[in-house]
C-alpha positions as semicolon CSV with decimal commas, in nm:
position;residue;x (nm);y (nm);z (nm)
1;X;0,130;-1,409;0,144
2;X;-0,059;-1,464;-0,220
3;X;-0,094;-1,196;-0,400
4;X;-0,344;-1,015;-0,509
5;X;-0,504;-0,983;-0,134
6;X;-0,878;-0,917;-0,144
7;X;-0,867;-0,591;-0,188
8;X;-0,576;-0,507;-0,375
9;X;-0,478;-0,618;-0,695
10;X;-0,076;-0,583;-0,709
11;X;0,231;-0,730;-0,625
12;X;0,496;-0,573;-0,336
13;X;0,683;-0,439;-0,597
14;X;0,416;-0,211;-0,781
15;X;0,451;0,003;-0,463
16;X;0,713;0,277;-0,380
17;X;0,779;0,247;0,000
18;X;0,593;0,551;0,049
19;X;0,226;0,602;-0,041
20;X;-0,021;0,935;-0,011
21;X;-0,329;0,812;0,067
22;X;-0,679;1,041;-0,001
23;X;-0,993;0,916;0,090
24;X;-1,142;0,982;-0,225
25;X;-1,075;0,777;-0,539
26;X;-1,071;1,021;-0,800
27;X;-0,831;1,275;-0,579
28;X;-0,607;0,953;-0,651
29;X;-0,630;0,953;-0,983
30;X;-0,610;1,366;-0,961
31;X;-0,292;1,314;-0,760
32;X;-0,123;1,116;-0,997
33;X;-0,238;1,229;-1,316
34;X;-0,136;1,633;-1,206
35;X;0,159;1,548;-1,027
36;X;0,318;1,231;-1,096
37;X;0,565;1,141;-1,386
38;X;0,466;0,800;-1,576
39;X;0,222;0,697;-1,347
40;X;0,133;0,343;-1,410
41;X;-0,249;0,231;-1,224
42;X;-0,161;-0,071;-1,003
43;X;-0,440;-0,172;-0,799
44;X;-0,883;-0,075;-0,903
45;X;-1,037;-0,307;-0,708
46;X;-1,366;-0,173;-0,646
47;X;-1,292;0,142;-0,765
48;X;-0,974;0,227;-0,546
49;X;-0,720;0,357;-0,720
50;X;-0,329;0,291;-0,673
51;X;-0,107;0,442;-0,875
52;X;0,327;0,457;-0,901
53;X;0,484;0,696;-1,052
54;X;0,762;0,910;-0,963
55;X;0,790;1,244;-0,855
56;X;1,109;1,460;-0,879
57;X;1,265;1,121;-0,940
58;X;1,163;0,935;-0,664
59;X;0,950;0,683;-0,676
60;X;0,607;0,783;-0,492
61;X;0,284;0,592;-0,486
62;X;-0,098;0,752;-0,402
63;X;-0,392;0,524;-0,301
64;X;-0,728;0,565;-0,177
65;X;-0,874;0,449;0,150
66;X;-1,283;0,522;0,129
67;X;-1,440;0,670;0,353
68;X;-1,381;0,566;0,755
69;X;-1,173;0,364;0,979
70;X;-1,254;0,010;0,845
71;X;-1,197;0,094;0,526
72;X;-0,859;0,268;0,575
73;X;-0,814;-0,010;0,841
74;X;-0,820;-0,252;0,593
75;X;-0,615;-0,042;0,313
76;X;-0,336;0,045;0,536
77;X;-0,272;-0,311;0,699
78;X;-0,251;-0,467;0,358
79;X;0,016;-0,201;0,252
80;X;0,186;-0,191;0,573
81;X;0,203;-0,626;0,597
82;X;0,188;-0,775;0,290
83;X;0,350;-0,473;0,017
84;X;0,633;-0,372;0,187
85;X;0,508;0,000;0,216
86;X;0,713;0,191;0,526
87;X;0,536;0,514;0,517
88;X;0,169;0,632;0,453
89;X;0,098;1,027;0,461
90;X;-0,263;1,073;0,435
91;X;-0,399;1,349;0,200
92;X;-0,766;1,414;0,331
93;X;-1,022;1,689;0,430
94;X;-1,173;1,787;0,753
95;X;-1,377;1,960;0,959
96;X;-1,299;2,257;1,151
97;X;-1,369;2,263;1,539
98;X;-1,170;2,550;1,649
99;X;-1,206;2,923;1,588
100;X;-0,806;2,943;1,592
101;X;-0,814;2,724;1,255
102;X;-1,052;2,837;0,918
103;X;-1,139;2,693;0,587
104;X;-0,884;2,563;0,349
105;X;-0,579;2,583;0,706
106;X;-0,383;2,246;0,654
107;X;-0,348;2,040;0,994
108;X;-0,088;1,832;1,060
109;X;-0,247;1,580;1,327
110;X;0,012;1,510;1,545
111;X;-0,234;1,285;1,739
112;X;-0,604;1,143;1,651
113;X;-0,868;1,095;1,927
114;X;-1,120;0,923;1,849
115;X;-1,473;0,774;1,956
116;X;-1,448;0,465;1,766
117;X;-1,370;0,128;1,944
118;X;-1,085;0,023;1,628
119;X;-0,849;-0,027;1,937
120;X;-1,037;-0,330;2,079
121;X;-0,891;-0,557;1,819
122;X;-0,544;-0,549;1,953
123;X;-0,631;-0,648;2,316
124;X;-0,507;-0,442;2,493
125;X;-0,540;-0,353;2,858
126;X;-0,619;-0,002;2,877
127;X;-0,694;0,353;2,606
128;X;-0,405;0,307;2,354
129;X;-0,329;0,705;2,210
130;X;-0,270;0,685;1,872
131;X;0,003;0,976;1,707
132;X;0,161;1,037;1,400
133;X;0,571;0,904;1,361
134;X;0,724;1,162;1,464
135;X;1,013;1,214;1,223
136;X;0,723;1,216;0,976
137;X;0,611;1,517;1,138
138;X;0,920;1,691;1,201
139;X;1,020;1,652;0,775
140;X;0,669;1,780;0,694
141;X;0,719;2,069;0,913
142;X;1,036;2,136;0,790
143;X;0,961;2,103;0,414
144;X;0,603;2,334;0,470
145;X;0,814;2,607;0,613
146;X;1,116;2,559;0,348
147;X;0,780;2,584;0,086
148;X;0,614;2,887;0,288
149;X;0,284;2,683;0,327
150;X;0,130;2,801;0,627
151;X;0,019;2,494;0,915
152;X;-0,107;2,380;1,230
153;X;0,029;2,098;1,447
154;X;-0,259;1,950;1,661
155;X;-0,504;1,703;1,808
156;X;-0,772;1,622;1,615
157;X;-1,045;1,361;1,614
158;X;-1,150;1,086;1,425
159;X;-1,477;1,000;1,433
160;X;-1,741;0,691;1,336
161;X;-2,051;0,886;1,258
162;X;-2,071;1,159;1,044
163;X;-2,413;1,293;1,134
164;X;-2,513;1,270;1,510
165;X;-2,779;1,355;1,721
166;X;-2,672;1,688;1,868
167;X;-2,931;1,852;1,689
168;X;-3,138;2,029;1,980
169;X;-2,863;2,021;2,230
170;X;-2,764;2,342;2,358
171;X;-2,435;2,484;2,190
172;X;-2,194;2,444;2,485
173;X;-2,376;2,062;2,504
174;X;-2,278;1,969;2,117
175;X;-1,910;1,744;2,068
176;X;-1,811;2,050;1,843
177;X;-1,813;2,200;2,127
178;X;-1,661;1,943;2,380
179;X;-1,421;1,832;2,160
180;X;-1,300;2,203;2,098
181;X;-1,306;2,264;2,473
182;X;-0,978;2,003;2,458
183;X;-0,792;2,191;2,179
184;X;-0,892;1,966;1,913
185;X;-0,820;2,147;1,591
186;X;-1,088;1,921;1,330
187;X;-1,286;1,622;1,268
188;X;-1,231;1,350;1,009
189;X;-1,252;0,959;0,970
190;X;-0,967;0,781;0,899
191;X;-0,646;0,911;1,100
192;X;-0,631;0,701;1,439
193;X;-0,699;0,381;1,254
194;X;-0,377;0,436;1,009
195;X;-0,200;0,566;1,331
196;X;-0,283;0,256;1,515
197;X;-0,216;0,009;1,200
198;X;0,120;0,157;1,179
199;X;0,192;0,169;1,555
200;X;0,079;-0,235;1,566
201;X;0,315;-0,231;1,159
202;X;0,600;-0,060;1,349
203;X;0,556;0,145;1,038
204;X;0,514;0,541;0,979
205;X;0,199;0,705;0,940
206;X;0,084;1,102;0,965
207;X;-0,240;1,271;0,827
208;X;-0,221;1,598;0,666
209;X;-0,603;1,766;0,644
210;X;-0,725;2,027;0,441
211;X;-1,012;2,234;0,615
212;X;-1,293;2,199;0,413
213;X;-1,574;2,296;0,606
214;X;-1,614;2,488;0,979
215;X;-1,837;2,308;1,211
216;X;-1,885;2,663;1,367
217;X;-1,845;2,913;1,127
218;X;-2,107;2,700;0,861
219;X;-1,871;2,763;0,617
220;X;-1,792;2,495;0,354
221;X;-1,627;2,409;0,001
222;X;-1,779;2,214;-0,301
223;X;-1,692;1,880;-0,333
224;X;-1,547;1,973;-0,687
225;X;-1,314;2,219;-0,446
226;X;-1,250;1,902;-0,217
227;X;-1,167;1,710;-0,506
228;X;-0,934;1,961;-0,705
229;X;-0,800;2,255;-0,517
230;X;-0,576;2,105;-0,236
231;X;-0,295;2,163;-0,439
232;X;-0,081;2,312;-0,138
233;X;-0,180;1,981;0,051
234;X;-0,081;1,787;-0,242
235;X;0,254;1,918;-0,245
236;X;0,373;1,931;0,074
237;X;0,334;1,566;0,082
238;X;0,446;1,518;-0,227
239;X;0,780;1,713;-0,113
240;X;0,791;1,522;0,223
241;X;0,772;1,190;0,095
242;X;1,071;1,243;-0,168
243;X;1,282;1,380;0,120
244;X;1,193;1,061;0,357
C-alpha cells in the first residue's frame, strides 16, 4: 500500500492498534485533548481528526468517522487494511427506541440491524448479521461494572436515513415502533458497517452509544451536550482499550 490513502494522511505507525472512533470531528479532538497524554494530530484530511496519544501509558488513538455507513465504511477499512489497527470501539450517540432505556443510558450493541444494503458488496448468498467481537464486549462489561457505570447490552439498529416518512402513520405503524417491537434498544448510523468491515478484516469492532435523544419520550440533548458531556462513555472506552 502507499501511504497517505485518500482519506487519511498517516503512516501505519502513527496509529496505536486500538482506535475510539466518534462520529463527530471535534468529539475527536475533545477526546484527545481532555483525556489523552501528548497527543500528537496524525491524520485532518477533510476535517477528520486522528489523533495518538497515550492514556494511562498505553498507547490509544481516537478518529472520526462522519456521519453514516459509507463514511465509517470507508474510515474503518483503511484502518483495519492498510494501518495495522486490530481494534475499533466506537464512541457515538443514539436514539432511544425502547421505554426500558432513557436519555444519556450507554448501550453496548452487541449486534446492529440494519436497513441499509452495505452487505451487498461482499457477495454473499444470503442476510449476513453483523455483531460486535465478543471479547470486546465481555472487557467493556467487565471494566463498566469494575467503574460502576451503569449499561445495557442489546440489539440496536443502524440506519440510512435519518428522517423518514412515517410522519402520518399511525403509532403502532412507525419503525420506532416496529423496530422496538424486536427489542431493539436505539437507532444510529454507523455500527453494522464497522461490524461488517471488521468481520470481512477478521478484526475487532464494538459500538458503545450514548442516548441522546428518545424517539418516544421527545426528549433530547444539545448538540453542545452531544459534543462534551459523554464523559462516562469516554472513559469506559478509554479503560477498555488500555486493558485489550
Amino acid at each position: 500500500m502507499t501511504y497517505p490513502t485518500p482519506h487519511i494522511n498517516a503512516k501505519p505507525e502513527d496509529f496505536a492498534k486500538t482506535v475510539l472512533m466518534p462520529g463527530d470531528p471535534l468529539r475527536s479532538k475533545f477526546i484527545a485533548e481532555n483525556f489523552l497524554d501528548n497527543p500528537k494530530l496524525v491524520n485532518n484530511v477533510r476535517g477528520i481528526h486522528g489523533y495518538t496519544g497515550t492514556y494511562k501509558g498505553v498507547p490509544v488513538s481516537v478518529m472520526a468517522s462522519g456521519m453514516g455507513m459509507p463514511s465509517i465504511g470507508i474510515y474503518s477499512y483503511e484502518l483495519f487494511n492498510f494501518f495495522g489497527v486490530e481494534n475499533i470501539i466506537r464512541v457515538g450517540s443514539a436514539g432511544g427506541m425502547s421505554e426500558s432505556v432513557k436519555v444519556r443510558d450507554i448501550i453496548l450493541a452487541q449486534g446492529a440491524c440494519t436497513n441499509s444494503n452495505f452487505a451487498h458488496n461482499y457477495n454473499l448468498p444470503g442476510a449476513f448479521a453483523p455483531i460486535a467481537d465478543f471479547n470486546l464486549l465481555r472487557k467493556t462489561v467487565e471494566t463498566a461494572e469494575s467503574l460502576g457505570i451503569s449499561y445495557k447490552v442489546g440489539n440496536i439498529l443502524s440506519s440510512d436515513t435519518f428522517y423518514n416518512d412515517d410522519l402520518g402513520l399511525a403509532p403502532e405503524m412507525t419503525s420506532t415502533a416496529l423496530w422496538g417491537k424486536m427489542g431493539v434498544l436505539g437507532v444510529e448510523m454507523e455500527a453494522a458497517a464497522l461490524y461488517m468491515n471488521a468481520a470481512r478484516s477478521g478484526k475487532n469492532a464494538l459500538a458503545i452509544l450514548t442516548v441522546s435523544d428518545h424517539l418516544l419520550t421527545g426528549e433530547s440533548l444539545s448538540s453542545d451536550d452531544r459534543q462534551n458531556s459523554f464523559t462516562d462513555m469516554m472513559k469506559l472506552s478509554l479503560e477498555t482499550a488500555v486493558n485489550l
